[in-house]
N, C-alpha and C positions, 0 to 999 in steps of 0.2 A: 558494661559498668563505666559510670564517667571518672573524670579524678578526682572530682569533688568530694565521691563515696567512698573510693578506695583507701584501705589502711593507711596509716603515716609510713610503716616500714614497707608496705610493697612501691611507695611512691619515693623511698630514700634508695631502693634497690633500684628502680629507673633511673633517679639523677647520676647514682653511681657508675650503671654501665652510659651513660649519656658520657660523659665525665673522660671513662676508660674509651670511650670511640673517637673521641675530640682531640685524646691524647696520641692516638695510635693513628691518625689520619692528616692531622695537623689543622690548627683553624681554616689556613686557605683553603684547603681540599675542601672544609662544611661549605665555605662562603662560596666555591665556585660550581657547587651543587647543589646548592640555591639557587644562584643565578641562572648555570644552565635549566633549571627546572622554571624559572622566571621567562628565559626567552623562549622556551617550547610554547607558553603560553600566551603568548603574546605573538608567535611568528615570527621571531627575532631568529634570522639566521645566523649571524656572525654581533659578538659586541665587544666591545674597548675601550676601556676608562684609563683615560693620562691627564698630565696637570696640562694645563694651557700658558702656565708661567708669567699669568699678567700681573701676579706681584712681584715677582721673582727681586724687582729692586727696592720694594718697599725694607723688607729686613736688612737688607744694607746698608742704607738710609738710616735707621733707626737705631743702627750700630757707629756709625758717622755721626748721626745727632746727638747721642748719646756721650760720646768721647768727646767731643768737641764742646758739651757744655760743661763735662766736668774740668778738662785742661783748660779754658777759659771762664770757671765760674759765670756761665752765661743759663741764667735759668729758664728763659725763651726757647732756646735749643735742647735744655734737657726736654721739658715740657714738649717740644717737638717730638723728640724721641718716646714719648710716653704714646703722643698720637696715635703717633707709626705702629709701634708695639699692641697699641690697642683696634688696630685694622686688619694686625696679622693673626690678634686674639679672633676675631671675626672672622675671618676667613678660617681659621679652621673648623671652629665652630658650624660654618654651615656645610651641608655634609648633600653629595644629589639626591634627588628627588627621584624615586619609583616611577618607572618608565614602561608604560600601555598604551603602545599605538600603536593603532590600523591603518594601513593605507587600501584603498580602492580606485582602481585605473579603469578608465572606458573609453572607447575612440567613436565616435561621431557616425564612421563608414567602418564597416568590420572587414570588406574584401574591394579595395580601391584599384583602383587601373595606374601604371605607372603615371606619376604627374603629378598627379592630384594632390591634394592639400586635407588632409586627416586629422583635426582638430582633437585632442587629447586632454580628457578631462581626470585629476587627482584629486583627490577627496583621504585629508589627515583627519583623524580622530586622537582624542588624548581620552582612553577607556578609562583610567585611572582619576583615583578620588585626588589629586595632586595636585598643583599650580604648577604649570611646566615654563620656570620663568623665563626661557629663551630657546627656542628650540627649532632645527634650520631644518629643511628636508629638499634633497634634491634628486628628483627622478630619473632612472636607471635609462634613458635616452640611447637605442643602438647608436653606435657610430657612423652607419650609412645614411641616415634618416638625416636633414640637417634639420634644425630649427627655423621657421621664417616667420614667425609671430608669437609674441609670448615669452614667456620664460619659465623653463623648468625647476625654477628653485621657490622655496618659501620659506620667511623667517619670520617668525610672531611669539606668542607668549599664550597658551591656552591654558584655561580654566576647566574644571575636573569638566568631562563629559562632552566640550566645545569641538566643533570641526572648524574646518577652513578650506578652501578647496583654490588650488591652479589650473587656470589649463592656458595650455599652447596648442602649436600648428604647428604638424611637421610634413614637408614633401617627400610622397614617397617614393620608395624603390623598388623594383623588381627584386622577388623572393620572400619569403620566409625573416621576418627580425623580431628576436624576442625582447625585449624590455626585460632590463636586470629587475632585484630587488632596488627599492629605493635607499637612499641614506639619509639616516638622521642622526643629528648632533645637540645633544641636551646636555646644558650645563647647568651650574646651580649661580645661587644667585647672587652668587659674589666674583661668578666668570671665574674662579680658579679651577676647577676638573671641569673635563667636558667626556661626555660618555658618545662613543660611536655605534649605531646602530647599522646593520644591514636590513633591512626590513623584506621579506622574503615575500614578494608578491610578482611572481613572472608573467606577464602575456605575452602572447604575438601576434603582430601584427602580419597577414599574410599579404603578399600583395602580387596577384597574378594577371598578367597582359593580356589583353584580348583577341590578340595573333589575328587581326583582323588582315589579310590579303592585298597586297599590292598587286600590280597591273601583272598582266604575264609576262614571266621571264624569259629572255629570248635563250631557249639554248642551242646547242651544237647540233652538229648532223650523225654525228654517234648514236647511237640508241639499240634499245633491248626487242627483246623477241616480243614483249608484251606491247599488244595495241596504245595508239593511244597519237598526241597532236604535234610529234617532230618528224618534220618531211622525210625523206629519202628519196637517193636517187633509184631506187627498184620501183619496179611497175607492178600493179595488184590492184588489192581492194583498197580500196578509199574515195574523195570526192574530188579531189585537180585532178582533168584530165592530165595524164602521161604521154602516150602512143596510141600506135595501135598497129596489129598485127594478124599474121592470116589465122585464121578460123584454124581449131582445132577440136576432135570430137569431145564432149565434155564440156566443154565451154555453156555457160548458163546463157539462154535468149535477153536476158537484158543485161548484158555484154554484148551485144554482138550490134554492129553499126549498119541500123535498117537502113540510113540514107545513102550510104553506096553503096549495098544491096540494090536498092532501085535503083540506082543512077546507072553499077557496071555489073551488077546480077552477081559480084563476087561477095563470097561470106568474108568477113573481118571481124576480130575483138579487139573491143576501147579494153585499154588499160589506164589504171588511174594511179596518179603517185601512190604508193605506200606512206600509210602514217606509222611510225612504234613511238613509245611510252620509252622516254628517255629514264635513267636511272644518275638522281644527281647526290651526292653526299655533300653537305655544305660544313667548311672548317672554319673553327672560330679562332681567330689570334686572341687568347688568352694571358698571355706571358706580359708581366710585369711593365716592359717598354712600351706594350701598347694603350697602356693605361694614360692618353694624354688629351688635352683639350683644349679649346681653342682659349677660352678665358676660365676665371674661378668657377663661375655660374653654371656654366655651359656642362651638358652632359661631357663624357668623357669617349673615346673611340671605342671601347669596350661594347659600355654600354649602346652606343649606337650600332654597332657588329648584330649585339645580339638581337636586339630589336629588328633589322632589318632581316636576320635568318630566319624569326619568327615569322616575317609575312611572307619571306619567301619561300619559305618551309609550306607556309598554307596555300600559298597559288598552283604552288606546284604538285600539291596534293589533291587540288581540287581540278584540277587539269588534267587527274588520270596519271600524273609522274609517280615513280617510286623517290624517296626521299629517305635519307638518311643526315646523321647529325656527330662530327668529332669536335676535338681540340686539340688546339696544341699552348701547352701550359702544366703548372706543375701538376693539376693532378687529371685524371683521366675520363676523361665524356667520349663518348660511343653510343649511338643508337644506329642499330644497322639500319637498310633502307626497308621500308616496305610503304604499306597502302592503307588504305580503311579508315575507320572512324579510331578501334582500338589504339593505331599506329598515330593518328594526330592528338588523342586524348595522354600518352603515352610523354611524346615530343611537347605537350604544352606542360605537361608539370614538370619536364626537365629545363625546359625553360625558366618555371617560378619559382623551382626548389634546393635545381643544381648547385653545390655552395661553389664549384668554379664558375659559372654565371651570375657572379651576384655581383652586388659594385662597389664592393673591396678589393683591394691587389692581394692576391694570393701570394704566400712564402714559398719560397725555394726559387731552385736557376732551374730555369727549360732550355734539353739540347734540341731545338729546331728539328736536325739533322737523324736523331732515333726517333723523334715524334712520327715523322713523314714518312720513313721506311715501314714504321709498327702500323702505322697506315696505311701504306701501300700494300700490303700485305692482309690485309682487311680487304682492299677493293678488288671485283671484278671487273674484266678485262674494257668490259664497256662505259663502267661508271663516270661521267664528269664530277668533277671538282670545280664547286663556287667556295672560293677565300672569301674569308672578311678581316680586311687586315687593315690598318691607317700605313702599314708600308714605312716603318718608322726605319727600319736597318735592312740591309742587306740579306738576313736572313728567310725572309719572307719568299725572296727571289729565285733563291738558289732552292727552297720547297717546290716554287710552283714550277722550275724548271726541272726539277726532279721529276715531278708526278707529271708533267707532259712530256717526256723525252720515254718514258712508260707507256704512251698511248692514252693517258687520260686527258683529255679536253679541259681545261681550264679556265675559267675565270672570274677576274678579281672584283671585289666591290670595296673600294676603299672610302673609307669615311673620312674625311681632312678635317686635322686638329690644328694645322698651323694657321699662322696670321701674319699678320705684314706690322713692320713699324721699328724696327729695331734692325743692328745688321745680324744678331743671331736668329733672329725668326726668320729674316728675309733668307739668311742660307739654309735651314732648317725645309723652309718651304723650296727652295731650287733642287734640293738634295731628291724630295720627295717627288718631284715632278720629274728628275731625272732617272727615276729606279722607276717610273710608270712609261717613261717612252722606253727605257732598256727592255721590259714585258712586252710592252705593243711591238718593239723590233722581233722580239722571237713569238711572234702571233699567239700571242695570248692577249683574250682581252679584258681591256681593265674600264672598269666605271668608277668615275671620280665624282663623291657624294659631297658637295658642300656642306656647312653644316648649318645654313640657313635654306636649304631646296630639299623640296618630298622627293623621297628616294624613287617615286614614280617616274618623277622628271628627269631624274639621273641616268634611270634606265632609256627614258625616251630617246635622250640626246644622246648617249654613246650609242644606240640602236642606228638612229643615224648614218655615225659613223662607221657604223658595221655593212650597213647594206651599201652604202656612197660608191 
């Protein structure tokens, strides 16, 4: 039945308990049960209506004009006064406007490789039958991502049903970044209240590295029982000749050295260097201090740690190594070592997803010093250790002298964040070159990564140094 049919007294009994609910709840409580029932519908996560104060001195004025033309009989300045009084009339009189808008976010490349440049396309709608006389919106932008083309903000005026659309360009980062809600701010059209919107439309942007493999990493002469392409001094099966020694029963005929056979009629077996499948765990400097770089632009040592573990992470898994992956930082990464496709498919999304691999500074203090014991204690007897550290403090030193004085083979790949041109960079930069020969004195060795040279090169040239 509508209300148009119903009784006069069944429809005084509705106004009545209407009436009795408004009184026992209070007007605010209707209005804000309205609204919240307003921004369900609309997507409105969060809203906020306050003055903006741009008249705030007009009534003052107009109490000023006012007084000042009666104490001077000055009818110009009452008449001012009227002005005034009748702009404040206006202002309150206009009251905001009904707020229906949608936003829609799209990005150009849905799964980018770090670098790249991700064009981000925003699309406002104003759903409502309204004139939205002023109305700003600025997009929920993570804080990793920068801006380098464009602008994330919009300010116009839409007519009922009108869109408008932004886009920018932002370079991306390694990991997982979601995009907030957007915000918008709609006033009325005398600019006195302005209403805050949170507009609740999250995406994210994924953005995982191609771990694509640098050169082979030279490692140590340590290694595991498992086959594979780090020399030893033991003689066996493999392809460098070793020795060779007298025949013994058992011995397979292709061992056995048919040319001085013929020559002295005696049996002999070739032996050939042994290869094993080194086991390396590679530690990332995670911790706040290492978070530095050579200019604004410039990646940061972090970021370039992790990137270069990622391709050494894949050489050396493609090389038959076992491979595992720590940190040391406030919060905790561990992937033990192993092999396989599952063990690199495993290691690449802890690369893109880890929130301690992202390129933000993580909160809290890291003690270096429990990092590297709770780690040593992780490792078996044979494992090497590859740091990636820029070697910014002293603590870095006393880990890697920790875990080699242990029997783990150690070494650094440090990415240089300093620069020259000042007298604190130039000490900054001596400091650091002076904690890289302190390592090289207790033979560990260290690779000094520029930050304009492929970490290929870096390895070349300390390789070098290694065999010289």
């Amino acid at each position: 039945m509508s209300a148009r049919s119903r009784p006069d007294h069944e429809r005084a009994d509705d106004d009545a308990t209407d009436a009795v609910h408004r009184s026992a709840v209070g007007d605010d409580a209707v209005e804000e049960e309205v609204a919240d029932e307003s921004d369900r519908s609309t997507g409105v996560a969060e809203s906020t209506e306050r003055p903006t104060g741009r008249w705030k001195g007009v009534s003052a004025l107009a109490m000023i004009l006012g007084a000042a033309g009666v104490i001077l009989s000055r009818p110009s300045l009452l008449l001012g006064s009227v002005v005034a009084v009748g702009y404040l009339a206006y202002v309150r009189a206009v009251t905001l406007p009904e707020v229906d808008v949608s936003v829609e976010r799209s990005f150009d490349e849905s799964n980018p490789d770090p670098g790249d440049e991700v064009g981000v396309t925003v699309t406002v709608r104003n759903r409502s039958d309204r004139v939205l006389p002023d109305l700003r919106v600025v997009d929920g932008v993570p804080d990793p991502l920068p801006v380098v083309e464009g602008s994330p903000r919009l300010g116009t005026a839409f007519r009922p049903g009108e869109a408008a659309t932004m886009e920018y360009t932002v370079s991306a980062k390694r990991g997982e970044h979601e995009f907030a809600g957007a915000t918008a701010i709609v006033r009325d059209y005398a600019g006195a209240t302005e209403r805050e919107l949170t507009l609740d439309q999250p995406d994210v942007l994924e953005c995982t590295p191609s771990v694509d493999p640098t050169r082979e990493v030279p490692l140590r002469a340590l290694t595991s029982r498992f086959t594979g392409r780090v020399e030893t001094d033991d003689g066996g099966e493999g392809l460098e000749f070793f020795a060779t020694r007298e025949y013994r029963r058992g011995d397979t005929l292709n061992r056995i050295d048919w040319n001085r056979h013929a020559r002295t009629g005696e049996l002999a077996t070739v032996e050939f260097r042994k290869e094993r499948a080194a086991t390396a765990v590679l530690v990332l400097d995670l911790r706040e201090q290492a978070f530095l770089r050579e200019d604004d632009e410039g990646l940061h040592a972090v970021d370039r740690g992790v990137d270069a573990a990622s391709r050494v992470f894949t050489a050396l898994l493609e090389t038959g190594d076992r491979v595992g992956i720590a940190g040391v930082g406030p919060e905790e990464v561990w992937l033990p070592p192993g092999t396989g496709n599952e063990h690199w498919a495993r290691a690449r999304e802890l690369f893109a997803t880890h929130p301690a691999l992202s390129s933000t500074v993580a909160d809290g203090r890291t003690s270096v010093t429990l990092r590297t014991r709770r780690l040593r204690k992780r490792l078996s007897p044979d494992d090497q250790v590859i740091v990636f550290s820029p070697l910014c403090d002293r603590d870095v030193l006393r880990a890697a002298r920790l875990l080699d004085a242990h029997g783990h083979l150690v070494t650094v790949i440090s990415p240089d964040p300093t620069t020259e041109g000042t007298p604190g960079r130039d000490l900054a930069r001596a400091e650091r070159a002076a904690r890289m020969a302190d390592l090289r004195g207790s033979n560990i060795r260290v690779i000094d990564w520029a930050p304009d040279e492929h970490l290929s090169t870096a390895i070349d040239r300390a390789a070098r140094r290694w065999t010289a």
